[in-house]
C-alpha positions in Angstrom: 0.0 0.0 0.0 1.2 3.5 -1.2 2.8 5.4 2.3 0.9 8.3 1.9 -2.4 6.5 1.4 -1.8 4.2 4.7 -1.1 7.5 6.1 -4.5 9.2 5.2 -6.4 5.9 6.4 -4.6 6.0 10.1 -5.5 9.9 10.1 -9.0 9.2 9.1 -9.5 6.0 11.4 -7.9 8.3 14.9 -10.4 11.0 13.4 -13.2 8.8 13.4 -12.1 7.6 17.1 -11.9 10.9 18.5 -15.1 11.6 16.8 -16.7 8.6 18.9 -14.9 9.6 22.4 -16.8 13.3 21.5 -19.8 11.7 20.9 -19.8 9.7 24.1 -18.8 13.0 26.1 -21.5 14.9 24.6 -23.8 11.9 25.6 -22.5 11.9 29.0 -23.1 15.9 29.5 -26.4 15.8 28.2 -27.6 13.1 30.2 -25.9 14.8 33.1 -28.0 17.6 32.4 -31.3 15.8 32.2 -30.2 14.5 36.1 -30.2 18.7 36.9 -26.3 18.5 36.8 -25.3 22.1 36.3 -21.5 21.7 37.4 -19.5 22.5 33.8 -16.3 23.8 35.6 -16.4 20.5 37.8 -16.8 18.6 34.8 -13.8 20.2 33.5 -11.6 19.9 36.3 -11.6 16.1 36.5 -10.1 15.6 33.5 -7.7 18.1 33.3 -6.9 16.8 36.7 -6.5 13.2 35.0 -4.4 14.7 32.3 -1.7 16.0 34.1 -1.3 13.4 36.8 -0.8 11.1 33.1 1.4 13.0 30.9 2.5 15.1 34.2 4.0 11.3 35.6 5.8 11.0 31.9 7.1 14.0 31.8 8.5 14.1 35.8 10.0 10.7 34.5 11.6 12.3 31.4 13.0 14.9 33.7 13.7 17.6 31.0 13.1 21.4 31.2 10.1 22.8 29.2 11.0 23.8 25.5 7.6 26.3 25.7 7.5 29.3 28.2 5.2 28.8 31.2 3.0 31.3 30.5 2.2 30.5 27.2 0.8 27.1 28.7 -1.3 29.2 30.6 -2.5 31.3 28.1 -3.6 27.9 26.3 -5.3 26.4 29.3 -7.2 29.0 29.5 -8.9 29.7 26.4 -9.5 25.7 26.4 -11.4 25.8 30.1 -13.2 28.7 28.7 -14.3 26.8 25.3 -15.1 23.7 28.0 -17.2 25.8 29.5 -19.3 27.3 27.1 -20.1 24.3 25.4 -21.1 22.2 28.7 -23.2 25.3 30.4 -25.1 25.2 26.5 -26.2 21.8 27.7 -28.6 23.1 30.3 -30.9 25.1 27.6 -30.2 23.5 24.3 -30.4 19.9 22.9 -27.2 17.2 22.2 -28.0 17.7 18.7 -27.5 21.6 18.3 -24.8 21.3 20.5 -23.2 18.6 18.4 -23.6 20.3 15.1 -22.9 23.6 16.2 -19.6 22.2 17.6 -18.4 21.9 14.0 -18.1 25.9 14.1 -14.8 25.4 14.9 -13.5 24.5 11.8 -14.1 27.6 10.0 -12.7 29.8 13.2 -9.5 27.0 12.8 -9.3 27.9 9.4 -9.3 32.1 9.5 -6.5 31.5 12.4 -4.1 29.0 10.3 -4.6 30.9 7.6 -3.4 34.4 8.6 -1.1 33.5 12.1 0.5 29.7 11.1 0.3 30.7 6.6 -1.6 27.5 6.4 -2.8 27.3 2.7 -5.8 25.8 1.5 -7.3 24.9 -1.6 -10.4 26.2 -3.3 -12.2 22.8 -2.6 -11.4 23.5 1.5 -12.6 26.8 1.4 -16.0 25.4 -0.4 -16.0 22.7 2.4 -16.0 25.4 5.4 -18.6 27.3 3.4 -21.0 24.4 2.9 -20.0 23.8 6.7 -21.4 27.4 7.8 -24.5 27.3 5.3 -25.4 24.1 7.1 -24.9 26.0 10.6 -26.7 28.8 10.0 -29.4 26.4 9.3 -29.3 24.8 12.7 -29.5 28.3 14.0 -32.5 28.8 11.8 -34.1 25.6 12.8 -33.9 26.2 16.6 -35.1 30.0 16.4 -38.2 29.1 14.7 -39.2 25.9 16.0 -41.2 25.3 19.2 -39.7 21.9 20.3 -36.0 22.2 20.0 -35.5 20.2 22.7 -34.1 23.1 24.8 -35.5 25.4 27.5 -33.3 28.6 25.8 -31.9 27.2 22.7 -31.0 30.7 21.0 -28.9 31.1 24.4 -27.7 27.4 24.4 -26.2 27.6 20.5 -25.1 31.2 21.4 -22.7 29.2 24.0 -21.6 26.7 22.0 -20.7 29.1 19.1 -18.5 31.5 21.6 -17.4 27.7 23.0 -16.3 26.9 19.4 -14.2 30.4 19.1 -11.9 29.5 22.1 -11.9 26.2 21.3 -10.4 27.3 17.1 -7.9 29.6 19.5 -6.7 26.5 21.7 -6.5 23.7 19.1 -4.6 26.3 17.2 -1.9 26.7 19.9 -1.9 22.8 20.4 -1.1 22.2 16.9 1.4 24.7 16.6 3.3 23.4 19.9 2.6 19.5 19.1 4.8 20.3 15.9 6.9 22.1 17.1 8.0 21.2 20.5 7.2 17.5 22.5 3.4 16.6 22.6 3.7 15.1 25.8 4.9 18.3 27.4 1.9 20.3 25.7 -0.9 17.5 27.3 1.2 17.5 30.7 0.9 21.4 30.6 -2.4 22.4 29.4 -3.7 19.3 32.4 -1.8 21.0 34.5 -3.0 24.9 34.2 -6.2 23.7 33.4 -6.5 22.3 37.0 -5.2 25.1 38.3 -7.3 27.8 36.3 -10.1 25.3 37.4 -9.8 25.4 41.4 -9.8 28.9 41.1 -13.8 28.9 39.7 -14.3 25.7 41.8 -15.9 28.1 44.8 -18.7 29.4 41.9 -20.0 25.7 41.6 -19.8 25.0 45.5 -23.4 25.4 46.5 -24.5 23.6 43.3 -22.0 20.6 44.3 -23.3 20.4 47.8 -27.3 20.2 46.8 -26.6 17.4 44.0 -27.8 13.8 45.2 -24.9 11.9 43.7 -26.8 8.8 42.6 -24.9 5.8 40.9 -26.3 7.3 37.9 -24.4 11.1 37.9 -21.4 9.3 39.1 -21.7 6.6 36.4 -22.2 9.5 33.6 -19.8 11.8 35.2 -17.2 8.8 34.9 -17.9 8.5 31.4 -16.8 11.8 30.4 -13.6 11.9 32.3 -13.0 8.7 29.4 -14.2 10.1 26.4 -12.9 13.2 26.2 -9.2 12.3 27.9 -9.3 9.5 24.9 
């Protein structure tokens, strides 16, 4: 088999994986929702917490000195937790689907900022893509402003979440990519676990009532286990 064609197939099978760990977390935070869950910074927190006690472990082991400034690790972490979020908080007044679909916005923001800060060039057939990918966004937005069974309480204020979600989100995978190549992708997971814990704690106190007044059933801390694994995987 040609190398570059065995090379497209592994890209597009780990796609489709991560695509499947999403869909599970996106499962898991809806359902969490439905159970009157309203915890997004929790949420959050355990798997950045997860993240750096793993990659944190192999890079300790490696014992080598970061090849990125500090505080551009902190910079990243924070636009992620911010995207994080967004996206789970637009669980609590839109459906999984729009929040699903609406996710995709962050291929167009990913594209404007390759484009003009990493000279990424793309092809007239890739711009055509991210424009059939808006026209079919706008239409979700459409969809869930005129119809009276979204399956949302707010769903104009749930998509508006996801969408600003999907901007820091664009910002962040941006920065991961551009470190990943650049630098060790180890050190870049280790980091971004580790000051997205830290950025985490900090709004832990806004979510303390809300922690305190939740019956944790088997069934939140089943679903609540779930996402920790999909979206670490």
């Amino acid at each position: 088999m040609n190398e570059h064609l065995r090379d497209a197939l592994g890209a597009l099978a780990l796609g489709q994986l991560v695509s499947l760990c999403m869909t599970g977390a996106s499962f898991a935070s809806s359902a969490l929702s439905d159970k009157g869950v309203d915890a997004p910074v929790t949420q959050s927190l355990l798997v950045y917490i997860l993240l750096a006690l793993v990659f944190g472990g192999l890079l300790l082991y490696r014992c080598q000195k970061l090849q990125v400034s500090w505080y551009w690790y902190i910079l990243l972490a924070f636009v992620d937790v911010e995207g994080n979020f967004l996206v789970v908080k637009a669980y609590q007044y839109t459906s999984i689907t729009s929040v699903t679909l609406l996710d995709c916005w962050t291929i167009p923001w990913v594209m404007i900022l390759t484009f003009f800060f990493i000279k990424t060039k793309y092809t007239c057939w890739q711009f055509a893509g991210g424009v059939i990918c808006i026209a079919g966004l706008v239409l979700v937005l459409f969809s869930d402003a005129i119809s009276s069974d979204s399956g949302g309480s707010k769903p104009i204020l749930g998509d508006t979440l996801v969408i600003g979600g999907t901007i820091f989100y664009a910002m962040s995978n941006v920065g991961e990519e551009f470190c990943v190549k650049k630098r060790d992708r180890v050190e870049v997971v280790a980091m971004l676990g580790v000051f997205g814990a830290l950025i985490n704690f900090r709004s832990l106190i806004l979510e303390r009532k809300e922690l305190e007044s939740l019956d944790w059933s088997y069934s939140i801390v089943s679903r609540t286990s779930h996402l920790i694994n999909d979206i670490s995987c």
